[in-house]
C-alpha positions, 0 to 999 in steps of 0.5 A, a space after each residue: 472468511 470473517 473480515 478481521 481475519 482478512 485485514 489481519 492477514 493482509 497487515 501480515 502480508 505486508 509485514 512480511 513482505 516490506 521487511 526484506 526490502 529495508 533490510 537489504 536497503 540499510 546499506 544503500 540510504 537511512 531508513 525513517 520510520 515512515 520507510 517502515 509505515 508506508 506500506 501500511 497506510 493503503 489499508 487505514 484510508 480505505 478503511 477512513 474512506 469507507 467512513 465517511 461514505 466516500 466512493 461507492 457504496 461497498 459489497 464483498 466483492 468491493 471489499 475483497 478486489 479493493 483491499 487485495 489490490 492495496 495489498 499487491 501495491 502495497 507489496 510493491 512499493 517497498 521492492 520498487 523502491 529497493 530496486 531504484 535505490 541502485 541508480 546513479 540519477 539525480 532524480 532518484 529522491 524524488 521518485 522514492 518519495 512519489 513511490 512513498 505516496 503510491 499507497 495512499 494515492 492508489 488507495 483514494 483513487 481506487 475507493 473512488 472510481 471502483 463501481 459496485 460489484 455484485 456479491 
């Protein structure tokens, strides 16, 4: 499978699946627009990471594991976050924000503790 198709069709993924969420949510808390990008921040720090040579070094499997574990958690998120939406607790901001940076903290430790794999 050539590469680009693959990161298009995990952006897509993520659009698809992160829309539904937000739309339901409307009603419960006022979207920004970092509630629409979040989800797709996991796939451009792996891709920043992989950059600058952080974490190891990178076969296909690497790829194809790392970048489909980033699309479950990016899928996730936005539902995870729906669903806390509807509790009555003073702390549910303050879990919504640490769920906003779930993506990108998964990402970074997934690049980083992720051994190489053979092909």
């Amino acid at each position: 499978m050539d590469t680009a198709f693959y990161i298009v069709f995990v952006l897509s993924v993520i659009v698809v699946s992160s829309i539904t969420p937000l739309m339901l949510s409307r009603k419960r808390f006022k979207a920004d627009w970092w509630d629409h990008i979040f989800p797709f921040v996991g796939v451009p720090v792996w891709f920043s990471m992989q950059a600058f040579d952080l974490g190891s070094r990178i076969s296909r499997s690497n790829f194809i594991i790392e970048t489909f574990i980033i699309l479950i958690i990016s899928i996730t998120v936005p539902w995870l976050r729906f669903a806390i939406t509807y509790m009555k607790s003073k702390s549910t901001p303050y879990i919504l924000f640490i769920l906003t940076l779930l993506p990108a903290a998964a990402t970074i430790f997934l690049r980083l503790t992720m051994p190489l794999l053979p092909e």
